[in-house]
NUBAVEX-806908 format. One record per residue (C-alpha): residue in one letter; residue number from 0; y, x, z. Coordinates in nm, 2 decimals. Layout:
<lumfi "A",NUM,<Y,X,Z>>
...
% end
This chain:
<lumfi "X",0,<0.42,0.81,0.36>>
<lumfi "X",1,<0.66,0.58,0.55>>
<lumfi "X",2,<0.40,0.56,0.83>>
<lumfi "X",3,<0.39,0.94,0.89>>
<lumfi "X",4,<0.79,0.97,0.85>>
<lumfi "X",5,<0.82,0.69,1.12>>
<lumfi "X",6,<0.60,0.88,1.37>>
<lumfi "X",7,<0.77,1.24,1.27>>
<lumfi "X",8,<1.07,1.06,1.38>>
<lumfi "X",9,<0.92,0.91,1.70>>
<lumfi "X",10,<1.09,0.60,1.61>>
<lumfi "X",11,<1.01,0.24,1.75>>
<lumfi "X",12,<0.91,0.07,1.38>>
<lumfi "X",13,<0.60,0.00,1.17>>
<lumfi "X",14,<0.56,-0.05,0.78>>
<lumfi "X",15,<0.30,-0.28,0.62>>
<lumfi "X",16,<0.23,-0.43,0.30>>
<lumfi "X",17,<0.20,-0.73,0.16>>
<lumfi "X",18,<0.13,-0.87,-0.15>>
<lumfi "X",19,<0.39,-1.09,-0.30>>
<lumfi "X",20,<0.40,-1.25,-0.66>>
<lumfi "X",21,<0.72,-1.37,-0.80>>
<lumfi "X",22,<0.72,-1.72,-0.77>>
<lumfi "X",23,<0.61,-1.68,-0.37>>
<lumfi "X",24,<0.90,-1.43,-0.37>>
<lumfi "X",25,<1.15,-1.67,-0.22>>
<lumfi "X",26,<0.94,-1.81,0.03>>
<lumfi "X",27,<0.89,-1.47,0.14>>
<lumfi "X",28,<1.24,-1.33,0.24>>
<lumfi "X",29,<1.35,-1.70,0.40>>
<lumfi "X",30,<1.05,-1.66,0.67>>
<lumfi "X",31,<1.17,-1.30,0.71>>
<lumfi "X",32,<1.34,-1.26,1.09>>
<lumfi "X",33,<1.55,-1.02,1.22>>
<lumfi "X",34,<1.31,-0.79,1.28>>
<lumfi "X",35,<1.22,-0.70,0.87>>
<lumfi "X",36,<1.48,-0.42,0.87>>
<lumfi "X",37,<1.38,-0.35,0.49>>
<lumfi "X",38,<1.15,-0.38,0.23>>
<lumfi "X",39,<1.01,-0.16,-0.06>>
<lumfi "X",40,<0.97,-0.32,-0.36>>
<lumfi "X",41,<0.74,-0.29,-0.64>>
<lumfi "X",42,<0.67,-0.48,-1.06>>
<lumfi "X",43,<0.76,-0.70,-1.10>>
<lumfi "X",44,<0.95,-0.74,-0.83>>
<lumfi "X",45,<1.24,-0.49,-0.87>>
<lumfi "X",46,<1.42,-0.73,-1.08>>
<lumfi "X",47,<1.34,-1.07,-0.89>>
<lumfi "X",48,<1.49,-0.95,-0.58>>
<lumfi "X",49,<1.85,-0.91,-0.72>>
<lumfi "X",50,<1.87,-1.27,-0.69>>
<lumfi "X",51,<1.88,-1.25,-0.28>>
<lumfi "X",52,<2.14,-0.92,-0.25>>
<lumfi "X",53,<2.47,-0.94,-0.19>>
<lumfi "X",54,<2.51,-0.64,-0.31>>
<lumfi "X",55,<2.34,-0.35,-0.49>>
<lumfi "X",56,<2.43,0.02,-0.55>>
<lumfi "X",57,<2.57,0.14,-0.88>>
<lumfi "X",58,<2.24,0.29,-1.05>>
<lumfi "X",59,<2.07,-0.04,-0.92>>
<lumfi "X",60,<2.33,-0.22,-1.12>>
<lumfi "X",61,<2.33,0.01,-1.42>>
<lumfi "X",62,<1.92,0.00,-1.45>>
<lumfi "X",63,<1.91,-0.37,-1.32>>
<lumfi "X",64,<1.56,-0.26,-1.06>>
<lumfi "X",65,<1.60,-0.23,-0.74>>
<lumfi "X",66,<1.30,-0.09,-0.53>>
<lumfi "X",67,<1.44,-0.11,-0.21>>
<lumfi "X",68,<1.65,-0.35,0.01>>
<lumfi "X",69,<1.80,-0.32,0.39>>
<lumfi "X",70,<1.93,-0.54,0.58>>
<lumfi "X",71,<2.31,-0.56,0.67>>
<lumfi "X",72,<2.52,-0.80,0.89>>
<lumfi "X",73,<2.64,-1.00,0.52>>
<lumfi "X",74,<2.28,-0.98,0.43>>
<lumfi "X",75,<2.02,-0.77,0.21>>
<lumfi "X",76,<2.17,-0.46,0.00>>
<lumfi "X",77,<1.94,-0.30,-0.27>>
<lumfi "X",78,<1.90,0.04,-0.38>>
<lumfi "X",79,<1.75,0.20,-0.68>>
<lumfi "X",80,<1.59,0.53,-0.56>>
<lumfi "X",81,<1.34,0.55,-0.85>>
<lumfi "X",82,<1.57,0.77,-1.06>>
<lumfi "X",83,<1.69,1.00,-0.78>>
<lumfi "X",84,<1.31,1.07,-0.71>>
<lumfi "X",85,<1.22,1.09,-1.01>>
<lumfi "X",86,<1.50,1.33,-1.12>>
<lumfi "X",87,<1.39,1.55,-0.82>>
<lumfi "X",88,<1.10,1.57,-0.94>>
<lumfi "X",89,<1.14,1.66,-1.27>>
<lumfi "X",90,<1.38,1.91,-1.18>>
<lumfi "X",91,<1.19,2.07,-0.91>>
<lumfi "X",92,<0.85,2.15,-1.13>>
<lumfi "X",93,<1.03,2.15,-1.52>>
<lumfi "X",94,<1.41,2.27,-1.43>>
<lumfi "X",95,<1.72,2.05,-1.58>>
<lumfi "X",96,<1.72,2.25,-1.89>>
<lumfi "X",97,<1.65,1.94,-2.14>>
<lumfi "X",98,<1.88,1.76,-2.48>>
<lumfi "X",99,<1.57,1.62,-2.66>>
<lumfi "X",100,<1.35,1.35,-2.48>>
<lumfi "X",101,<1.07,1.12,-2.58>>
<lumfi "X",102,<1.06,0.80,-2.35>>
<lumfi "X",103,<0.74,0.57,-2.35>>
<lumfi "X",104,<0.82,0.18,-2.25>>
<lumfi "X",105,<1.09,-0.02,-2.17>>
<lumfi "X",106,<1.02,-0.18,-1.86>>
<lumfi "X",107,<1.24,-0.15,-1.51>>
<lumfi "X",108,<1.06,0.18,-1.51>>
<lumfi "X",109,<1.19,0.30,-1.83>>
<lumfi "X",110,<1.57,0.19,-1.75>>
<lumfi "X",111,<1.56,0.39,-1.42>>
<lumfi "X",112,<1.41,0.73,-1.61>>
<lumfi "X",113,<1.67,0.70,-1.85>>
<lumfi "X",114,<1.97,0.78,-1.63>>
<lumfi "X",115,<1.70,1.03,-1.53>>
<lumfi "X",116,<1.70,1.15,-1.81>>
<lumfi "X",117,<2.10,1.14,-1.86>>
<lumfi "X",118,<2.16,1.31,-1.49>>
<lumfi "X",119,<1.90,1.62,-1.64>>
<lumfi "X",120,<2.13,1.62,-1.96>>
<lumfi "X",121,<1.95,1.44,-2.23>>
<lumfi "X",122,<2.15,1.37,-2.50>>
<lumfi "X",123,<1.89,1.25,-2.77>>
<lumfi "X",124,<1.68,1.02,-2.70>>
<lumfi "X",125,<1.35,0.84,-2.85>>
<lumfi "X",126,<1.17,0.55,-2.68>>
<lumfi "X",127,<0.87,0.36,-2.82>>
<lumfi "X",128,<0.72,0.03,-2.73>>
<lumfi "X",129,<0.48,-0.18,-2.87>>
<lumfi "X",130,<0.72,-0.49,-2.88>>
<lumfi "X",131,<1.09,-0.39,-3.02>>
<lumfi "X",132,<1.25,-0.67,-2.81>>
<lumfi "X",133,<1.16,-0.53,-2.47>>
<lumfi "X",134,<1.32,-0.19,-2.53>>
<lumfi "X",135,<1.70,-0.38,-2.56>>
<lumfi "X",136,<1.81,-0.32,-2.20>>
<lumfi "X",137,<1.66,0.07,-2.22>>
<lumfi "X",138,<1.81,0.14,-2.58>>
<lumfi "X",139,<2.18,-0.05,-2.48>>
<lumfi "X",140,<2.14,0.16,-2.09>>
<lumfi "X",141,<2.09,0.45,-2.32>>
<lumfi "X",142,<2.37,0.42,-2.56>>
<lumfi "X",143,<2.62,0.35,-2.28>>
<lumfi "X",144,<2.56,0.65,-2.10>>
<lumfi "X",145,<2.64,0.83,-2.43>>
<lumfi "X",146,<2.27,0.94,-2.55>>
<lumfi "X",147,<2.20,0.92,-2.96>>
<lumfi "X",148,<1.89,0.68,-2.90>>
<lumfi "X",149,<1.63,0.46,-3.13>>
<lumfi "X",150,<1.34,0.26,-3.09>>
<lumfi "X",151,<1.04,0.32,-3.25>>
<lumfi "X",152,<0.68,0.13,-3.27>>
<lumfi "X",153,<0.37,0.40,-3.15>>
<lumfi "X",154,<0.19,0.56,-3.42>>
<lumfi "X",155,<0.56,0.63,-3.61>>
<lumfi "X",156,<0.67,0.99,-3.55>>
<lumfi "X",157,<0.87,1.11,-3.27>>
<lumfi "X",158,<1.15,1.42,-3.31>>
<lumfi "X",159,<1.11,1.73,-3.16>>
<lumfi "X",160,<1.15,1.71,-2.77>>
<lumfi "X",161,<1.14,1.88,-2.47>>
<lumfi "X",162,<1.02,1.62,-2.25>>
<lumfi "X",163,<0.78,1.33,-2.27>>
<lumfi "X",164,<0.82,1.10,-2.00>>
<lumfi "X",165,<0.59,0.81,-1.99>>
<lumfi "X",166,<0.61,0.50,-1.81>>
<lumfi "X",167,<0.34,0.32,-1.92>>
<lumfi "X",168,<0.04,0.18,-1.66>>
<lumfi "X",169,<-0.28,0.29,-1.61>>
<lumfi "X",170,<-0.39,-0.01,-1.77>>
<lumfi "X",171,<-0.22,0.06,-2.15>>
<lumfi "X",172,<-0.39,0.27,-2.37>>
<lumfi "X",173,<-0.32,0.52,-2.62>>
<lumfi "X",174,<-0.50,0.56,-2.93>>
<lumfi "X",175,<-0.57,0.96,-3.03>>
<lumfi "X",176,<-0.30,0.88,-3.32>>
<lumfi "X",177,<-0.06,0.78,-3.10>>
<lumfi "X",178,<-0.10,1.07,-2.90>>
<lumfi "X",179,<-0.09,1.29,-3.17>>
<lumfi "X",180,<0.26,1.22,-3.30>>
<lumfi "X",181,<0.43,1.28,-2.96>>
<lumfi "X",182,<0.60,1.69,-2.96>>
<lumfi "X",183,<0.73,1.79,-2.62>>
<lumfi "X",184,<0.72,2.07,-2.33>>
<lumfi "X",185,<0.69,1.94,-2.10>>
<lumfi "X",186,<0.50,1.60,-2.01>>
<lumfi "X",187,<0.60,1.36,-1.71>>
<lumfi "X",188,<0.38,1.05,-1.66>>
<lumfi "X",189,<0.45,0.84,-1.39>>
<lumfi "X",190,<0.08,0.74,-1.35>>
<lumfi "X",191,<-0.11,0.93,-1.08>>
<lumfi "X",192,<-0.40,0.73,-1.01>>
<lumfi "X",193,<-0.62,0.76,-1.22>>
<lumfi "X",194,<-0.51,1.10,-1.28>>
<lumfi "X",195,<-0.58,1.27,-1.57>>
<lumfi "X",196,<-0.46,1.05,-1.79>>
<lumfi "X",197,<-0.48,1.05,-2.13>>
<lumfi "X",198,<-0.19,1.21,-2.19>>
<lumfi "X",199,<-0.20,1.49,-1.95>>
<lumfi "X",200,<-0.53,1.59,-2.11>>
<lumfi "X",201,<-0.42,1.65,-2.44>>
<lumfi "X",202,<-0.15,1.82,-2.28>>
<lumfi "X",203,<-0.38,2.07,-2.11>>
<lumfi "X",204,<-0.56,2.09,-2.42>>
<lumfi "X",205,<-0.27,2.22,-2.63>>
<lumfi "X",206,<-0.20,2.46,-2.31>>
<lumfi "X",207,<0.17,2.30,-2.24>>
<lumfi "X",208,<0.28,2.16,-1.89>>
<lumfi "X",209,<0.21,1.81,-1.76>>
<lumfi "X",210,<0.32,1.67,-1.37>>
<lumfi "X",211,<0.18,1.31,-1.27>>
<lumfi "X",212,<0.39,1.09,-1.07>>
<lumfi "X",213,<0.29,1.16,-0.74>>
<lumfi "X",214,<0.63,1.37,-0.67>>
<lumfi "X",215,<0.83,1.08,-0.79>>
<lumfi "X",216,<0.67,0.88,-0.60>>
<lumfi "X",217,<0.70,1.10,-0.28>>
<lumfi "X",218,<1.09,1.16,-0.37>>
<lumfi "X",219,<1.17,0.79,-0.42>>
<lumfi "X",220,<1.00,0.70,-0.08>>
<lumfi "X",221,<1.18,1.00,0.10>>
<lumfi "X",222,<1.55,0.86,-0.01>>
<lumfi "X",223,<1.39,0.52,0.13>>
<lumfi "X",224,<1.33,0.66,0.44>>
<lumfi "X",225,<1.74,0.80,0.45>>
<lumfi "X",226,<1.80,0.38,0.41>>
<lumfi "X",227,<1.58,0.26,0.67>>
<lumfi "X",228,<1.54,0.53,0.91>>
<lumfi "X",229,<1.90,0.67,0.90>>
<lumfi "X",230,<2.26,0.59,0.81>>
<lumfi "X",231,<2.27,0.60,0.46>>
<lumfi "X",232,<2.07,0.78,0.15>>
<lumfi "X",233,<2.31,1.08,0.13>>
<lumfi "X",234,<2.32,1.19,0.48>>
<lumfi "X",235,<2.02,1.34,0.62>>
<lumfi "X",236,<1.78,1.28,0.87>>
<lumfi "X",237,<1.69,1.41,1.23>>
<lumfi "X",238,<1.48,1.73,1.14>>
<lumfi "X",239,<1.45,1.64,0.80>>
<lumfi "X",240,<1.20,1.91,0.65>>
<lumfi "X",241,<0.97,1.81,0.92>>
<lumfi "X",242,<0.99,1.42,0.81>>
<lumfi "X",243,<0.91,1.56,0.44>>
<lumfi "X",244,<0.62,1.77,0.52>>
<lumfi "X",245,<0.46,1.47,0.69>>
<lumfi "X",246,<0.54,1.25,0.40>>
<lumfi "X",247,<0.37,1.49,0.19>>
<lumfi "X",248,<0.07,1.56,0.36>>
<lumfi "X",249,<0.01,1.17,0.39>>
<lumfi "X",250,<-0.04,1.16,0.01>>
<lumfi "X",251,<-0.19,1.51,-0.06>>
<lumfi "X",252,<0.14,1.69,-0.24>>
% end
Protein backbone atom coordinates (compact mmCIF):
# COMPACT_ATOMS: atom_id res chain seq x y z
CA UNK A 1 0.00 0.00 0.00
CA UNK A 2 2.62 2.48 0.93
CA UNK A 3 4.58 1.43 -2.19
CA UNK A 4 1.72 2.32 -4.55
CA UNK A 5 0.89 5.66 -2.61
CA UNK A 6 4.55 6.65 -3.01
CA UNK A 7 4.50 6.25 -6.78
CA UNK A 8 0.76 7.90 -7.12
CA UNK A 9 2.52 10.71 -5.52
CA UNK A 10 5.73 10.54 -7.80
CA UNK A 11 7.67 11.06 -4.78
CA UNK A 12 11.53 10.44 -4.29
CA UNK A 13 11.10 7.57 -1.29
CA UNK A 14 10.93 3.76 -0.89
CA UNK A 15 9.31 1.62 1.99
CA UNK A 16 10.71 -1.83 3.09
CA UNK A 17 10.32 -4.13 5.82
CA UNK A 18 12.19 -5.56 8.20
CA UNK A 19 11.80 -7.81 10.81
CA UNK A 20 12.57 -6.59 14.26
CA UNK A 21 12.06 -8.44 17.69
CA UNK A 22 11.94 -6.42 20.81
CA UNK A 23 15.11 -6.98 22.42
CA UNK A 24 16.94 -6.01 18.78
CA UNK A 25 14.60 -3.06 18.87
CA UNK A 26 17.07 -0.57 20.24
CA UNK A 27 19.82 -1.54 18.15
CA UNK A 28 17.61 -0.86 15.41
CA UNK A 29 16.59 2.90 15.59
CA UNK A 30 20.42 3.90 16.90
CA UNK A 31 21.79 2.58 13.31
CA UNK A 32 18.85 4.44 11.80
CA UNK A 33 20.28 7.70 9.63
CA UNK A 34 18.82 10.52 8.45
CA UNK A 35 17.41 9.10 5.68
CA UNK A 36 14.55 6.65 7.81
CA UNK A 37 11.91 9.42 7.59
CA UNK A 38 9.50 6.96 9.52
CA UNK A 39 8.55 3.65 10.44
CA UNK A 40 5.34 1.51 10.78
CA UNK A 41 5.19 -0.48 13.49
CA UNK A 42 3.72 -3.71 14.32
CA UNK A 43 3.12 -6.53 17.95
CA UNK A 44 4.74 -6.32 19.78
CA UNK A 45 6.26 -3.47 19.01
CA UNK A 46 3.58 -0.70 19.34
CA UNK A 47 4.35 -0.44 22.91
CA UNK A 48 8.35 -0.93 22.91
CA UNK A 49 8.75 1.98 20.76
CA UNK A 50 7.34 4.62 23.25
CA UNK A 51 10.49 4.31 24.96
CA UNK A 52 12.50 6.31 21.97
CA UNK A 53 9.64 9.23 21.29
CA UNK A 54 9.72 12.33 22.58
CA UNK A 55 6.53 12.73 22.05
CA UNK A 56 3.27 10.94 21.08
CA UNK A 57 -0.29 12.04 20.07
CA UNK A 58 -3.08 11.98 22.47
CA UNK A 59 -4.96 8.62 21.42
CA UNK A 60 -1.28 7.12 21.32
CA UNK A 61 -1.10 8.23 24.90
CA UNK A 62 -4.66 7.20 25.89
CA UNK A 63 -4.26 3.47 24.22
CA UNK A 64 -0.49 3.35 25.11
CA UNK A 65 0.37 1.70 21.03
CA UNK A 66 1.74 3.55 18.77
CA UNK A 67 1.96 2.11 15.16
CA UNK A 68 3.73 4.69 13.62
CA UNK A 69 6.64 7.10 14.24
CA UNK A 70 8.25 10.19 12.08
CA UNK A 71 10.92 11.78 12.43
CA UNK A 72 11.17 15.46 13.67
CA UNK A 73 14.19 17.88 14.31
CA UNK A 74 13.80 16.94 18.54
CA UNK A 75 13.52 13.43 17.38
CA UNK A 76 10.88 10.53 16.69
CA UNK A 77 7.01 11.46 17.31
CA UNK A 78 4.49 8.48 17.35
CA UNK A 79 1.05 8.22 16.27
CA UNK A 80 -1.75 5.83 16.83
CA UNK A 81 -3.70 5.56 13.55
CA UNK A 82 -5.14 2.11 14.35
CA UNK A 83 -8.36 3.55 15.89
CA UNK A 84 -8.98 6.21 13.24
CA UNK A 85 -8.73 3.36 10.64
CA UNK A 86 -10.45 1.22 12.23
CA UNK A 87 -13.32 3.56 13.12
CA UNK A 88 -13.46 4.35 9.36
CA UNK A 89 -13.96 1.28 8.74
CA UNK A 90 -16.54 0.31 10.82
CA UNK A 91 -18.42 3.32 10.00
CA UNK A 92 -18.10 3.16 6.37
CA UNK A 93 -19.61 -0.72 5.96
CA UNK A 94 -21.90 -0.93 9.63
CA UNK A 95 -22.80 3.06 10.14
CA UNK A 96 -22.07 4.73 13.83
CA UNK A 97 -25.43 3.63 15.05
CA UNK A 98 -23.98 1.30 18.12
CA UNK A 99 -24.53 1.55 22.49
CA UNK A 100 -23.91 -2.25 23.08
CA UNK A 101 -20.49 -3.81 22.15
CA UNK A 102 -18.77 -7.13 22.64
CA UNK A 103 -14.81 -6.74 22.58
CA UNK A 104 -12.60 -9.97 22.23
CA UNK A 105 -8.85 -9.48 23.88
CA UNK A 106 -7.02 -7.08 25.66
CA UNK A 107 -3.93 -6.59 23.84
CA UNK A 108 -2.60 -2.96 22.25
CA UNK A 109 -5.18 -4.00 19.65
CA UNK A 110 -8.01 -4.10 21.97
CA UNK A 111 -7.04 -0.58 23.80
CA UNK A 112 -7.01 1.17 20.38
CA UNK A 113 -10.71 -0.41 19.32
CA UNK A 114 -12.00 0.67 22.41
CA UNK A 115 -11.87 4.43 21.79
CA UNK A 116 -13.11 2.97 18.52
CA UNK A 117 -15.65 1.90 19.97
CA UNK A 118 -16.26 5.22 22.27
CA UNK A 119 -15.78 7.67 19.03
CA UNK A 120 -18.89 5.25 17.31
CA UNK A 121 -20.81 5.87 20.70
CA UNK A 122 -20.58 2.76 22.70
CA UNK A 123 -21.57 3.16 25.93
CA UNK A 124 -21.69 -0.61 27.27
CA UNK A 125 -19.24 -2.52 26.92
CA UNK A 126 -18.09 -6.42 27.39
CA UNK A 127 -14.60 -7.71 26.79
CA UNK A 128 -13.44 -11.28 27.31
CA UNK A 129 -9.98 -12.76 27.59
CA UNK A 130 -8.70 -15.87 28.54
CA UNK A 131 -6.46 -14.35 31.36
CA UNK A 132 -8.37 -11.57 33.55
CA UNK A 133 -5.04 -9.65 34.30
CA UNK A 134 -4.38 -8.68 30.74
CA UNK A 135 -7.70 -6.97 30.13
CA UNK A 136 -6.65 -4.13 33.10
CA UNK A 137 -5.37 -1.38 30.77
CA UNK A 138 -8.62 -2.18 28.24
CA UNK A 139 -11.29 -2.33 31.19
CA UNK A 140 -9.57 1.00 33.17
CA UNK A 141 -9.25 2.78 29.06
CA UNK A 142 -12.82 1.89 29.01
CA UNK A 143 -14.12 3.09 32.26
CA UNK A 144 -12.28 6.43 31.72
CA UNK A 145 -13.80 7.29 28.64
CA UNK A 146 -17.23 6.81 30.50
CA UNK A 147 -18.37 3.22 29.10
CA UNK A 148 -20.24 0.73 31.83
CA UNK A 149 -17.57 -2.10 31.11
CA UNK A 150 -16.66 -5.84 32.60
CA UNK A 151 -14.50 -8.49 31.97
CA UNK A 152 -15.55 -11.75 31.40
CA UNK A 153 -13.67 -15.39 30.83
CA UNK A 154 -14.90 -17.08 27.11
CA UNK A 155 -17.50 -19.56 27.42
CA UNK A 156 -19.51 -17.11 30.16
CA UNK A 157 -22.34 -15.26 28.42
CA UNK A 158 -22.10 -12.00 26.80
CA UNK A 159 -25.21 -9.18 26.79
CA UNK A 160 -27.05 -8.32 24.00
CA UNK A 161 -24.86 -6.26 21.45
CA UNK A 162 -24.71 -4.66 18.36
CA UNK A 163 -21.20 -5.22 17.48
CA UNK A 164 -18.59 -7.91 17.97
CA UNK A 165 -15.30 -6.74 17.46
CA UNK A 166 -12.56 -9.23 17.77
CA UNK A 167 -8.96 -8.75 18.09
CA UNK A 168 -7.78 -11.96 18.57
CA UNK A 169 -4.91 -13.59 16.04
CA UNK A 170 -5.27 -15.95 13.50
CA UNK A 171 -3.40 -18.17 15.67
CA UNK A 172 -6.24 -18.25 18.85
CA UNK A 173 -9.00 -20.43 18.55
CA UNK A 174 -12.47 -20.50 19.47
CA UNK A 175 -14.22 -23.43 20.61
CA UNK A 176 -18.03 -23.73 19.00
CA UNK A 177 -19.23 -22.93 22.76
CA UNK A 178 -17.46 -19.96 22.74
CA UNK A 179 -18.85 -18.86 19.69
CA UNK A 180 -22.14 -19.68 20.54
CA UNK A 181 -22.57 -17.30 23.52
CA UNK A 182 -21.46 -14.15 21.57
CA UNK A 183 -25.10 -11.99 20.34
CA UNK A 184 -24.28 -9.07 17.96
CA UNK A 185 -25.15 -7.39 14.39
CA UNK A 186 -22.80 -6.89 13.27
CA UNK A 187 -19.22 -8.71 13.50
CA UNK A 188 -15.70 -6.86 12.95
CA UNK A 189 -12.64 -9.06 13.13
CA UNK A 190 -9.51 -7.63 12.58
CA UNK A 191 -8.08 -10.82 11.03
CA UNK A 192 -8.09 -10.97 7.27
CA UNK A 193 -5.67 -13.62 6.44
CA UNK A 194 -6.83 -16.35 6.73
CA UNK A 195 -10.12 -15.09 5.95
CA UNK A 196 -13.03 -16.73 6.85
CA UNK A 197 -12.43 -17.08 10.14
CA UNK A 198 -14.19 -18.73 12.44
CA UNK A 199 -16.13 -16.19 13.45
CA UNK A 200 -17.26 -14.72 10.28
CA UNK A 201 -18.56 -18.21 9.31
CA UNK A 202 -20.99 -18.63 11.94
CA UNK A 203 -21.83 -15.21 11.19
CA UNK A 204 -22.76 -16.04 7.64
CA UNK A 205 -24.41 -18.94 8.91
CA UNK A 206 -26.88 -17.15 11.12
CA UNK A 207 -27.36 -14.68 7.97
CA UNK A 208 -25.95 -11.45 9.97
CA UNK A 209 -23.05 -9.11 8.71
CA UNK A 210 -19.35 -9.73 9.24
CA UNK A 211 -16.25 -7.29 7.67
CA UNK A 212 -12.54 -8.63 8.07
CA UNK A 213 -9.87 -6.34 8.75
CA UNK A 214 -8.62 -5.50 5.52
CA UNK A 215 -10.36 -1.87 5.57
CA UNK A 216 -8.78 -1.21 8.81
CA UNK A 217 -5.89 -2.09 7.78
CA UNK A 218 -6.08 0.05 4.48
CA UNK A 219 -7.51 3.07 6.64
CA UNK A 220 -4.73 2.96 9.28
CA UNK A 221 -2.01 2.83 6.46
CA UNK A 222 -3.79 5.80 4.51
CA UNK A 223 -3.52 8.25 7.72
CA UNK A 224 0.20 6.85 7.72
CA UNK A 225 0.67 8.04 4.53
CA UNK A 226 -0.84 11.87 5.60
CA UNK A 227 2.45 11.48 8.35
CA UNK A 228 5.05 10.51 6.02
CA UNK A 229 4.05 11.71 2.76
CA UNK A 230 2.42 15.11 3.81
CA UNK A 231 2.31 17.66 6.57
CA UNK A 232 0.38 16.16 9.11
CA UNK A 233 -2.54 13.40 9.47
CA UNK A 234 -5.51 15.91 9.20
CA UNK A 235 -4.59 17.74 6.16
CA UNK A 236 -4.75 16.05 3.04
CA UNK A 237 -2.69 14.94 0.38
CA UNK A 238 -1.81 16.04 -3.28
CA UNK A 239 -4.80 14.37 -5.33
CA UNK A 240 -5.83 12.36 -2.53
CA UNK A 241 -8.53 10.03 -3.98
CA UNK A 242 -6.06 8.97 -6.49
CA UNK A 243 -3.38 8.08 -3.67
CA UNK A 244 -6.45 5.89 -2.02
CA UNK A 245 -7.49 4.14 -5.09
CA UNK A 246 -3.89 2.88 -5.55
CA UNK A 247 -3.63 1.90 -1.93
CA UNK A 248 -6.63 -0.05 -2.47
CA UNK A 249 -5.96 -1.77 -5.44
CA UNK A 250 -2.45 -2.90 -4.02
CA UNK A 251 -4.38 -5.02 -1.41
CA UNK A 252 -7.45 -6.03 -3.38
CA UNK A 253 -10.30 -3.67 -1.44
Amino acid sequence: MHRAAIAALDIDATYEMANVDVGELDAFMAARDLSCAGLSLTMPLKQAIRAHLVSECPVSVLTGSVNTIVRTPDGWRGFNTDTWGATTAIRQQFGSDFRRATLLGGGATAASLVVTLHDLGVDTLDVFVRDATRAEKVLELSRQLGMDAQVLAFGESARRADLLVSTLPPGVALTPGDIETFDAEFLFDVVYDPWPSALSTEWDARGLTSMNGLSMLLWQAFRQARVFYGESVDKALPDEDVVVTAMRSAVGL
